[in-house]
N, C-alpha and C positions, 0 to 999 in steps of 0.2 A: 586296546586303546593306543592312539596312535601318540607320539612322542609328540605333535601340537598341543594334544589334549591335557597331555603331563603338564608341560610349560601354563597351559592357559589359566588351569585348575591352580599350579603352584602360585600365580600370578595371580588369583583371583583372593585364596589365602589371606597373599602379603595383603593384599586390596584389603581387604575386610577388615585387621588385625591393626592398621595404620589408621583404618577409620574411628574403628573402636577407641584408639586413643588420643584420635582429634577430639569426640565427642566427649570423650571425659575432660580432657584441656577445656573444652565450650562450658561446662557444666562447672569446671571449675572457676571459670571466670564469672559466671554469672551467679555462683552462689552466694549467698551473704551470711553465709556461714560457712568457716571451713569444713572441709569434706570429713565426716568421720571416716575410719578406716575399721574395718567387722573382720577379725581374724575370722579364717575362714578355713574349714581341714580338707576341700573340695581338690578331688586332683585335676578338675580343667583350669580353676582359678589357678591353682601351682605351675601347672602346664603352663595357659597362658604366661602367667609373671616371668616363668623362666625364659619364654620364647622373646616376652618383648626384653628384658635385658639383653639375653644375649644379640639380640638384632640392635640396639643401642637406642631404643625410640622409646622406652618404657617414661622417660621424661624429658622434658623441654625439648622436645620436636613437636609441640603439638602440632602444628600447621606449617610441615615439612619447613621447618628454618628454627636456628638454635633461637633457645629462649632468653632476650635480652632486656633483662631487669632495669637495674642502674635506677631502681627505686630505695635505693638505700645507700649511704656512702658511711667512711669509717676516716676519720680525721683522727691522727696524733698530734699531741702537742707536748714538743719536746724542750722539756727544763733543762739546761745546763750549771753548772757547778758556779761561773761566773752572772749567773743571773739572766742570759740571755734564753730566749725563746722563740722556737722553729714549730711550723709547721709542715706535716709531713703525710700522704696517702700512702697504703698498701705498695709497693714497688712490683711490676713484674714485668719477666723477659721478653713478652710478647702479646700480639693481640689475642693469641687464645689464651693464653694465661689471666688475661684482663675480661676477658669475658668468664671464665672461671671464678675469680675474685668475685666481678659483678652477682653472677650466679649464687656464691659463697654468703656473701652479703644479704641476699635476698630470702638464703635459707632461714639463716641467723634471726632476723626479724621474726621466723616464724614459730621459733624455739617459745615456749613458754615457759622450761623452767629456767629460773636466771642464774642459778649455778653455772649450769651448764653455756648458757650462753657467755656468761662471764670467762669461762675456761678457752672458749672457744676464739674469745675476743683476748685473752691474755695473750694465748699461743700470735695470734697475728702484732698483739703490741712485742711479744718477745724478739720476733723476728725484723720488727721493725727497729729493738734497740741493739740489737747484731748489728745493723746497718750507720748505727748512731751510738757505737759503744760508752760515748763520753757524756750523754745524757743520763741525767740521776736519776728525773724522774718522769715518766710520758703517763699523760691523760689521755685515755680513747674516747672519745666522742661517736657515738653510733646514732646516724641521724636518716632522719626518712628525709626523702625529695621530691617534689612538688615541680614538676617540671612545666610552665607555660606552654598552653594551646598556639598552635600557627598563629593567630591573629594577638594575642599576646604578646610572642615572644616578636611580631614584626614592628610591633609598640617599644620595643629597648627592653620587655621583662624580663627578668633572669630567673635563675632556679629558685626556691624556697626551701631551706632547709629547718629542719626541725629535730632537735635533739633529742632523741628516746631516750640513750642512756650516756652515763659517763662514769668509766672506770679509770682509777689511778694507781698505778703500778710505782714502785721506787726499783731502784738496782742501786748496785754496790761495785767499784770499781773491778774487785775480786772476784765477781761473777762470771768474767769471761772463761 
């Protein structure tokens, strides 16, 4: 076998293995019910799983571009000592860290149990009162977004937000 044949065959692989997981992205969009997930002791499904991790495409590449949510946003509202009140988003360093967040947020919604979402949503108001050490106490607001069609949004509409949950945290001066 000649060394085109290698490359062709190798290249045929990736081909198949990206499509495979365009078509589960297709299947996912169009479900109307979330997808269950069937443990499974198969060693091609393990094989597979491991190949698309380690290749990076095993999620939110469906259709070769990262997956950009921003159907969900996360609002602080930070109480101060003297009664004044701030509002305040997620902060981060960079556009892929905000696409990460985006991403973060989009999981979160998907979480059903609310423990765990609450913990999930604690950790990001923590890090938010790092940034705001003097704030007593910050409400997290976790809200879905309804973002306006082209022909909407060229009418003046803006986003629509809608409040899922709302957690309240306090902190103690001594916390830091």
């Amino acid at each position: 076998m000649s060394r085109y044949h290698v490359y062709f065959a190798w290249l045929v692989f990736h081909l198949v293995l990206i499509s495979a997981v365009s078509c589960r992205e297709i299947r996912e969009i169009f479900a109307t019910s979330p997808p269950t997930r069937v443990r499974s002791v198969s060693f091609f499904r393990h094989s597979l799983n491991a190949y698309l991790n380690l290749a990076g495409v095993e999620n939110g590449y469906g259709f070769f571009a990262p997956n950009v949510p921003n159907r969900h946003k996360l609002v602080f509202e930070l109480h101060y000592p003297n009664g004044t009140v701030e509002y305040d988003v997620p902060q981060v360093a960079s556009d892929a860290a905000g696409l990460r967040i985006s991403t973060l947020l989009d999981y979160i919604a998907q979480v059903r149990d609310d423990t765990l979402r609450r913990l999930i949503v604690k950790m990001l108001t923590y890090a938010s009162w790092r940034e705001h050490p003097d704030a007593v106490t910050i409400r997290a607001f976790f809200c879905s977004v309804t973002i306006p069609g082209p022909s909407e949004f060229q009418t003046g509409r803006e986003a629509n937000y809608h409040v899922l949950n709302a957690y309240e945290s306090r902190f103690r001066q001594d916390q830091r």
